[in-house]
PASEGU-658000 format. One record per residue (C-alpha): residue number from 0; x, y, z. Coordinates in steps of 0.5 Angstrom, whole numbers, padded with zeros to 4 digits. Layout:
BEGIN
R/k/xx/yy/zz
R/NUM/X/Y/Z
...
END
This chain:
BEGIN
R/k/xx/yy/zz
R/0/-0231/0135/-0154
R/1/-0234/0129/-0153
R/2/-0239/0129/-0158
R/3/-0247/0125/-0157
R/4/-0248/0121/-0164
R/5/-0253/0116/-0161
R/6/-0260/0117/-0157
R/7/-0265/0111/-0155
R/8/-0271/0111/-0151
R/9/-0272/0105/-0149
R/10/-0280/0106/-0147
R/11/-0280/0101/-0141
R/12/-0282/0102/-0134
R/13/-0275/0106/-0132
R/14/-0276/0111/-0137
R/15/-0270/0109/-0138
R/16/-0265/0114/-0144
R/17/-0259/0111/-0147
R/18/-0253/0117/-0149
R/19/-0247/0115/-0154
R/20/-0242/0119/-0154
R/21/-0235/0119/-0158
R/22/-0228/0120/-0155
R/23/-0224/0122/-0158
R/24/-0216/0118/-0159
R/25/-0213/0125/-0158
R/26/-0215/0126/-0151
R/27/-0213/0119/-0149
R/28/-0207/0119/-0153
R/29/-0206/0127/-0151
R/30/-0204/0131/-0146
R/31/-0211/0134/-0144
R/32/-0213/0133/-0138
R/33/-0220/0135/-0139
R/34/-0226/0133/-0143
R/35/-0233/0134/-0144
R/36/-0240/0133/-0147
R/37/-0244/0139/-0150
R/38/-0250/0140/-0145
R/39/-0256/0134/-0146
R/40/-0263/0134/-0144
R/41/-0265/0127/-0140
R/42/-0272/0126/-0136
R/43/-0273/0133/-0136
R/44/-0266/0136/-0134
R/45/-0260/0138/-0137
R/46/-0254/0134/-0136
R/47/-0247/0134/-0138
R/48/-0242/0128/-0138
R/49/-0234/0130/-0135
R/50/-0228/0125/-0136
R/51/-0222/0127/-0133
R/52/-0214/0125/-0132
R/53/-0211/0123/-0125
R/54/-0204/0125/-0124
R/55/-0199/0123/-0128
R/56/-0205/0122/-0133
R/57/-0206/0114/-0131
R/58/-0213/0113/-0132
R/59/-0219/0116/-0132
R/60/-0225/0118/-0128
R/61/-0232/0120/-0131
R/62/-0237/0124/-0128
R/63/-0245/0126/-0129
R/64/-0246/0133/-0128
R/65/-0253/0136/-0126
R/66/-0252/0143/-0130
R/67/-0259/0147/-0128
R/68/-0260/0146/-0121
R/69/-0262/0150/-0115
R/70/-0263/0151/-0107
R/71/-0268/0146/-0105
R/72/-0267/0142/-0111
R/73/-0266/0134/-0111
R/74/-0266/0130/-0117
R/75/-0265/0122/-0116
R/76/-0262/0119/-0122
R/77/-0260/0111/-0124
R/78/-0254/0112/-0128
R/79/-0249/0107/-0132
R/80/-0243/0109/-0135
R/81/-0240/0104/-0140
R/82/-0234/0104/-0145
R/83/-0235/0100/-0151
R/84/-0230/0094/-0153
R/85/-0230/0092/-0160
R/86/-0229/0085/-0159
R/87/-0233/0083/-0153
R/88/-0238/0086/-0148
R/89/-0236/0082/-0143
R/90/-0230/0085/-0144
R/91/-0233/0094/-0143
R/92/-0231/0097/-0137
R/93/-0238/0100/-0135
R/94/-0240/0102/-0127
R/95/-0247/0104/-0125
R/96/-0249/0108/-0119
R/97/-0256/0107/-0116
R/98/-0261/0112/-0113
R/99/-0255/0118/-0113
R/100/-0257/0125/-0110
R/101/-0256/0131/-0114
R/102/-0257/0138/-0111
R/103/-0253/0144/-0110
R/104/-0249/0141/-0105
R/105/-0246/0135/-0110
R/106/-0248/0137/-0117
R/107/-0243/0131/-0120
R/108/-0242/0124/-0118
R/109/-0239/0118/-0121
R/110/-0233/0114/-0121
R/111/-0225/0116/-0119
R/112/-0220/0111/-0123
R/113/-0225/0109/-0128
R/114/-0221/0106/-0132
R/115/-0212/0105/-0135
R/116/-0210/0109/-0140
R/117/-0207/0103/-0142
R/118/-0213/0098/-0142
R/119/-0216/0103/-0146
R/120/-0210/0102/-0151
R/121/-0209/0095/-0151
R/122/-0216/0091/-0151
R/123/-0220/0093/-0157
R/124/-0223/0099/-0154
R/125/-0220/0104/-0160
R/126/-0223/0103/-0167
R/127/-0219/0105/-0174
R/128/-0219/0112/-0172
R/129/-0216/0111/-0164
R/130/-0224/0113/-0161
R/131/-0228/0109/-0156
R/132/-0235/0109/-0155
R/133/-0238/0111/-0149
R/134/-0246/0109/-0147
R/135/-0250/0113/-0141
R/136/-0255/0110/-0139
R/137/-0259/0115/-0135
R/138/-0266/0111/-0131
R/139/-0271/0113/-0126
R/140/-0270/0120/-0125
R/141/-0274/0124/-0120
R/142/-0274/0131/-0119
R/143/-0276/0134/-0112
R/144/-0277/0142/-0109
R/145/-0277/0143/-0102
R/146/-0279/0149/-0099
R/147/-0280/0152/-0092
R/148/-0286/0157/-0092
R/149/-0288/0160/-0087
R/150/-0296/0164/-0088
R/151/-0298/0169/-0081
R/152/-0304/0165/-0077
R/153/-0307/0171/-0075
R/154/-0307/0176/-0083
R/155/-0305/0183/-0082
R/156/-0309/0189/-0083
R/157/-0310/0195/-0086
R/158/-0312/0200/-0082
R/159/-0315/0205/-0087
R/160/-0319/0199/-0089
R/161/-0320/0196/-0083
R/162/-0320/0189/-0087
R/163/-0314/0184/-0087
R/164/-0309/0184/-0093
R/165/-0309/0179/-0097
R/166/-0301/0177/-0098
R/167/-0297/0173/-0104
R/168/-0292/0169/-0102
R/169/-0286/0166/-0106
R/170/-0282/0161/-0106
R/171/-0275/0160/-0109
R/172/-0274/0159/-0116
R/173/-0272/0151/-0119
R/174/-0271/0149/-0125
R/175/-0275/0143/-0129
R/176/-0276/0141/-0136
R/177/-0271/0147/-0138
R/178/-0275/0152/-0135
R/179/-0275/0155/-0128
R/180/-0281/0156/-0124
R/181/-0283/0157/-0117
R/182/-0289/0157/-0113
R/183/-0293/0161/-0110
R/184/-0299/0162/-0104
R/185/-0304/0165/-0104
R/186/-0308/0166/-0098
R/187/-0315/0167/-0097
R/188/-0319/0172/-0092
R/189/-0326/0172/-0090
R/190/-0329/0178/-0087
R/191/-0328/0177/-0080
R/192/-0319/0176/-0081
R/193/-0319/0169/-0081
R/194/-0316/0165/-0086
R/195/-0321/0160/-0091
R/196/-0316/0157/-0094
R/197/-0310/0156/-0098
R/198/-0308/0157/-0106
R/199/-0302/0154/-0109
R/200/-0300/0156/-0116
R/201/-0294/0153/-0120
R/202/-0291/0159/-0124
R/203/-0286/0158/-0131
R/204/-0281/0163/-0131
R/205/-0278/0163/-0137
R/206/-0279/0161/-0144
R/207/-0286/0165/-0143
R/208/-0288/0164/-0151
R/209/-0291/0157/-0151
R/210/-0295/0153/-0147
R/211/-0294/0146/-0143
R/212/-0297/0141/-0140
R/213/-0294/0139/-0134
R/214/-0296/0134/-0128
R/215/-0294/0134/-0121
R/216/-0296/0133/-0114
R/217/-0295/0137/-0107
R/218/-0295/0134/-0101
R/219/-0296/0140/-0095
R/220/-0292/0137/-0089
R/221/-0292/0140/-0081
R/222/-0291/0135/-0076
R/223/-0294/0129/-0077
R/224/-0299/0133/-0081
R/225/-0298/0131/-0089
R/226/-0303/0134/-0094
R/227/-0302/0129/-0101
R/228/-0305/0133/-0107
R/229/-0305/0126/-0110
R/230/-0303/0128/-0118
R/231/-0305/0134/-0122
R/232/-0304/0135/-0129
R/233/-0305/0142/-0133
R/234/-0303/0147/-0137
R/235/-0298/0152/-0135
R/236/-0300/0158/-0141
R/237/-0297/0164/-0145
R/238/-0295/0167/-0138
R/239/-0293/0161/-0134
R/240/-0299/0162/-0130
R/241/-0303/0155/-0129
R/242/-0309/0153/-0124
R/243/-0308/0154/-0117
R/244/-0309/0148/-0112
R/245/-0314/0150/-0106
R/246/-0312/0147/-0099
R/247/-0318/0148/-0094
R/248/-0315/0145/-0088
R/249/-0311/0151/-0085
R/250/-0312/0151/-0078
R/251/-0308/0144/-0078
R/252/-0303/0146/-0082
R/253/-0301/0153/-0080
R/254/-0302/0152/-0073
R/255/-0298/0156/-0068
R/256/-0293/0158/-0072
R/257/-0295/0158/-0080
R/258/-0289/0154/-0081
R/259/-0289/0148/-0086
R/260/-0286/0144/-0091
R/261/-0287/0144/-0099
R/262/-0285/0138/-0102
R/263/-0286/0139/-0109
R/264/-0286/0132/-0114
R/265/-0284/0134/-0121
R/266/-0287/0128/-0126
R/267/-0286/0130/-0133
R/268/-0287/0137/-0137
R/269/-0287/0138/-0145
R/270/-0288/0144/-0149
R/271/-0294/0145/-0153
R/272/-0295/0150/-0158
R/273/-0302/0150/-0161
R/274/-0304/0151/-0168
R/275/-0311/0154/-0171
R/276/-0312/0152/-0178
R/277/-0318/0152/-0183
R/278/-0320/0146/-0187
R/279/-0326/0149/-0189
R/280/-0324/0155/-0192
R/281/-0323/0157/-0199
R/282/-0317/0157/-0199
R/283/-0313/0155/-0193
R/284/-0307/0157/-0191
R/285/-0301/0154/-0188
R/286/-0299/0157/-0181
R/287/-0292/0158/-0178
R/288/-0289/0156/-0171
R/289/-0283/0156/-0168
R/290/-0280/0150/-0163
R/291/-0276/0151/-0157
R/292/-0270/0151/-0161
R/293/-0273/0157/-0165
R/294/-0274/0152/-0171
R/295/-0279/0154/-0176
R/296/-0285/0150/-0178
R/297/-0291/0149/-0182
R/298/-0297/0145/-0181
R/299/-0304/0146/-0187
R/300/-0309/0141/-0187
R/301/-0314/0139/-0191
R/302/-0321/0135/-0194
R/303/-0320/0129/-0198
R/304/-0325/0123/-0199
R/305/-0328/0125/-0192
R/306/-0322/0125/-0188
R/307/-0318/0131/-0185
R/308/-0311/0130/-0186
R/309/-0305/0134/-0184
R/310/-0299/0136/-0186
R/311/-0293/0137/-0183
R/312/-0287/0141/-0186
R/313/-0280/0142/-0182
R/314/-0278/0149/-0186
R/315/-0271/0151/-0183
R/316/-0268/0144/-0185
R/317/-0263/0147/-0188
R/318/-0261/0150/-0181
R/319/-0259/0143/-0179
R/320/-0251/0144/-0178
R/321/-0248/0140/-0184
R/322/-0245/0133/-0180
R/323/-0251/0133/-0175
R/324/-0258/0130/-0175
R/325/-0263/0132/-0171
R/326/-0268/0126/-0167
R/327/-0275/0129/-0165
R/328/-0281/0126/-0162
R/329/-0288/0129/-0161
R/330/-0294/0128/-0162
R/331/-0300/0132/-0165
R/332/-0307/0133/-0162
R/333/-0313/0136/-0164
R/334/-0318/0140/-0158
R/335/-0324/0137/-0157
R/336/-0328/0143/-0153
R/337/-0332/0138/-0148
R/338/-0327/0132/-0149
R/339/-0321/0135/-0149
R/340/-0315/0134/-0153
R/341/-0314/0127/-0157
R/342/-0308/0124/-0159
R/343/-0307/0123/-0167
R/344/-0302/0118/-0166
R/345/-0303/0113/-0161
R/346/-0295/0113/-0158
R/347/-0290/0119/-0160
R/348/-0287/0119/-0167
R/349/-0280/0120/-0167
R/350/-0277/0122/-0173
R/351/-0269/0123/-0175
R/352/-0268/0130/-0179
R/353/-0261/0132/-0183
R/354/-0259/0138/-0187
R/355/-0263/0139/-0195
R/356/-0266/0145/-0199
R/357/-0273/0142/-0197
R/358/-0277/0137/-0192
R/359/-0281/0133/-0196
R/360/-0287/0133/-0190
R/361/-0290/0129/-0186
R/362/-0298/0128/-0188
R/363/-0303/0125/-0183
R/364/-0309/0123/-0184
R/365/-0313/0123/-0177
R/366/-0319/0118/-0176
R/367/-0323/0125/-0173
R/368/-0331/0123/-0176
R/369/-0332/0130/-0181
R/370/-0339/0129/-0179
R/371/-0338/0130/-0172
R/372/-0333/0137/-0174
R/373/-0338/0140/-0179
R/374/-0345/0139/-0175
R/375/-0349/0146/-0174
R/376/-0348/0150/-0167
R/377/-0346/0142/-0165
R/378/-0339/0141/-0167
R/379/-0335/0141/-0161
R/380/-0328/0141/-0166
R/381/-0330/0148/-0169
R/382/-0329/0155/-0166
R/383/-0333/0160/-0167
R/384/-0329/0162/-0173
R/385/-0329/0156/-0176
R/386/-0322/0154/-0174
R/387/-0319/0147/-0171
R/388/-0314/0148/-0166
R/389/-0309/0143/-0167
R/390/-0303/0141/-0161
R/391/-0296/0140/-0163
R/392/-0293/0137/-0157
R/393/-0285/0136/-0157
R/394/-0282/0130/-0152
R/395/-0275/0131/-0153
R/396/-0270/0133/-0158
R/397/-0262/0131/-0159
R/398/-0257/0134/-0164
R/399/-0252/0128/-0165
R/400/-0246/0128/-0169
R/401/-0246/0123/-0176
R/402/-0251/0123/-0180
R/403/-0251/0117/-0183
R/404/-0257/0114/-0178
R/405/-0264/0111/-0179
R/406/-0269/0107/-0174
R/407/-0266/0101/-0175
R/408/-0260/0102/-0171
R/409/-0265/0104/-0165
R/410/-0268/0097/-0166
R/411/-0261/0094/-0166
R/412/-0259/0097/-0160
R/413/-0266/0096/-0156
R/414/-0265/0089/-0157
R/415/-0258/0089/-0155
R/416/-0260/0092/-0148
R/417/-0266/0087/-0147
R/418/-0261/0081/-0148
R/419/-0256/0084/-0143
R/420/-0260/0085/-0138
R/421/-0264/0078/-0139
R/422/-0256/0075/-0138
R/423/-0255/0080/-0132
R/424/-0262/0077/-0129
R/425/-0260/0070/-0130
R/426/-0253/0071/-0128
R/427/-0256/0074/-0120
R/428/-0260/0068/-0120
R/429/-0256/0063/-0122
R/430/-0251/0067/-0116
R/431/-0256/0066/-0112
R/432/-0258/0059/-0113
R/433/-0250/0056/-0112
R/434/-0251/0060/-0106
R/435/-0257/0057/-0103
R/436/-0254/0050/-0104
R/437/-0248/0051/-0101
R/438/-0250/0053/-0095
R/439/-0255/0047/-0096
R/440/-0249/0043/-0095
R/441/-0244/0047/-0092
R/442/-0250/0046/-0086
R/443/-0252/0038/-0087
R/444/-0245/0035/-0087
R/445/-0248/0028/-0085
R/446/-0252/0029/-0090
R/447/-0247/0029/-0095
R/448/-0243/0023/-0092
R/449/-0248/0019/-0092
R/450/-0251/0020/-0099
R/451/-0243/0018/-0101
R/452/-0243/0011/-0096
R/453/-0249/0009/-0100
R/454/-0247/0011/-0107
R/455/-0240/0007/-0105
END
């Protein structure tokens, strides 16, 4: 198996997620013909990376899977695939592959004959151990749902009544953010039969017990009729309901025949697990939560110094397989009935865990005014109860392999990235300056004639 030791996420306008993982010397130097990485999540999807062998085991190919994916689906996906040599980096063996489209028809892509077995053994690919680095750089990735609807223009009606019924209709299921969904229209009629308008719900299938914040758009298409929703952002519940977007131009596009498009633009999704807690009390208690990956967790909070401070504990630490360390980002957030909710850090903390008897926690001390939150029949922090909901929302979480990691290489290997793509940018214009000039002067040969007379 190839094992996933390094994760960086680079926070630049690409969302860009670099991967590293380790070959094994057994399977380059062996007779598998087949190696590949557990599955990993990267901009809201899951992922698996493939190597295999050409016939007679002369090289190697490399391949990107898109694991969940589903009719109507479309994922595009900047990816780069680089074998790390030791001695240089001009000397990696790396492809990148711009805009590739994964659906149910082509769920991998990659590169055929990527690169020799024996480059690989012979260039200061291998290090002590016989391993090489792999790094995946996945980047600009968008996740698309088309569907095909069709809705009656004219509602049936039900006799006994004498009242049309009012029909749900479903879409497909398609996966996103390690959840499934579908979609579902919900007409409305007046009383005299006719169709008022349109109500479309994005419905979570799976992973019912938390909730998520989720940001899409739809874009409702018949011809050359097209309705953009422009970007929605809300809140997908305990029971995968969310709000329904309402659509009133019906008659332009349902017309004759009901039929018409769907095109779903996924943008981003993150597991919520909401917190109530109660500083004020006279003894507060701890409350437990359980993460995506059935991780327990514990948050208290408390009064000191006219500051509401939270504290964070990773209660199954010891859980951790022994060898691995566990990365994390989240962010915590505090509901505010009128505001909404506000963001306790700035930008989402990230923080490395690996296996011990206990976490020692995370404290916060949050700049929320006690003063606000205290005021009688005015606080718009306190529910009627007393309590404080707190939002704990997860942005990724990897497993990697070796524990021996910190911060430090993250800003060692952002900078690395940096420096790579200002010396390929330097290097495309400095192509194309040379270029300019010689077709410059392959154009104006007087020119150089001249210049040569007079300088003679």
């Amino acid at each position: 198996m190839a094992q996933l030791f390094r994760y960086l996420f680079t926070e630049d306008r690409q969302k860009s997620e670099v991967f590293t993982f380790m070959i094994p010397s057994h399977y380059i130097l062996g007779p598998d013909v087949e190696l590949k990485s557990r599955d990993f999540t990267a901009s809201n999807q899951k992922w698996s990376l493939q190597f295999t062998k050409t016939s007679g085991n002369e090289a190697i190919n490399a391949f990107l899977t898109l694991k969940s994916v589903y009719e109507g689906m479309t994922v595009t996906a900047d990816y780069g695939i680089t074998l790390i040599n030791r001695e240089h980096f001009t000397l990696n063996e790396s492809f990148v592959e711009k805009s590739s489209k994964f659906s149910v028809e082509s769920a991998s892509h990659g590169r055929k004959a990527f690169v020799t077995i024996e480059a690989l053994c012979s260039k200061e690919f291998m290090d002590e151990r016989g391993n090489i680095q792999c790094e995946l750089e996945v980047k600009n990735v968008n996740t698309a749902y088309s569907y095909d609807a069709q809705i009656s223009p004219q509602p049936t009606y039900n006799r006994t009544s004498m009242m049309a019924t009012e029909t749900k209709y479903s879409s497909g299921t398609f996966s996103f953010g390690n959840y499934d969904w579908n979609i579902c229209i919900q007409p409305k009629i007046d009383s005299m039969g006719n169709t008022t308008n349109l109500k479309f719900y994005l419905c979570r299938l799976s992973s019912l017990d938390h909730l998520c914040r989720i940001s899409y758009r739809y874009k409702l298409i018949n011809g050359a009729f097209v309705q953009d929703s422009g970007l929605i952002e809300q809140y997908s519940d305990i029971n995968g309901a969310s709000n329904s977007y309402r659509f009133d131009k019906v008659k332009e596009l349902l017309q004759l025949t009901g039929k018409f498009i769907i095109r779903l633009e996924l943008v981003k999704v993150n597991s919520v697990f909401p917190i109530i807690l109660y500083p004020f009390a006279e003894q507060p208690q701890a409350v437990q939560f359980y993460d995506r990956d059935r991780q327990c967790w514990m948050m208290d909070s408390c009064i000191e110094d006219n500051c509401f401070i939270l504290r964070l504990f990773y209660t199954d630490i010891n859980n951790i397989p022994s060898g691995y360390v566990r990365v994390l980002s989240f962010n915590i957030l505090i509901r505010h009935q009128e505001k909404g909710a506000t963001q306790v850090f700035k930008k989402p903390v990230i923080k490395y865990y690996f296996k011990r008897e206990a976490d020692d926690g995370l404290e916060i001390a949050t700049t929320i005014d006690i003063n606000e939150v205290t005021a009688a029949n005015t606080s718009a922090y306190l529910d009627q109860d007393g309590g404080i909901t707190i939002e704990m929302e997860w942005y990724y979480s990897h497993l990697l392999h070796q524990p021996e990691y910190s911060h430090l290489d993250d800003i060692v290997r952002k900078q690395k990235l940096q420096m790579m793509r200002e010396i390929q940018t330097l290097q495309q214009e400095n192509y194309s300056l040379e270029k300019q000039l010689h077709m410059a002067q392959a154009s104006n040969p007087g020119g150089q004639a001249a210049a040569g007379g007079a300088a003679a």
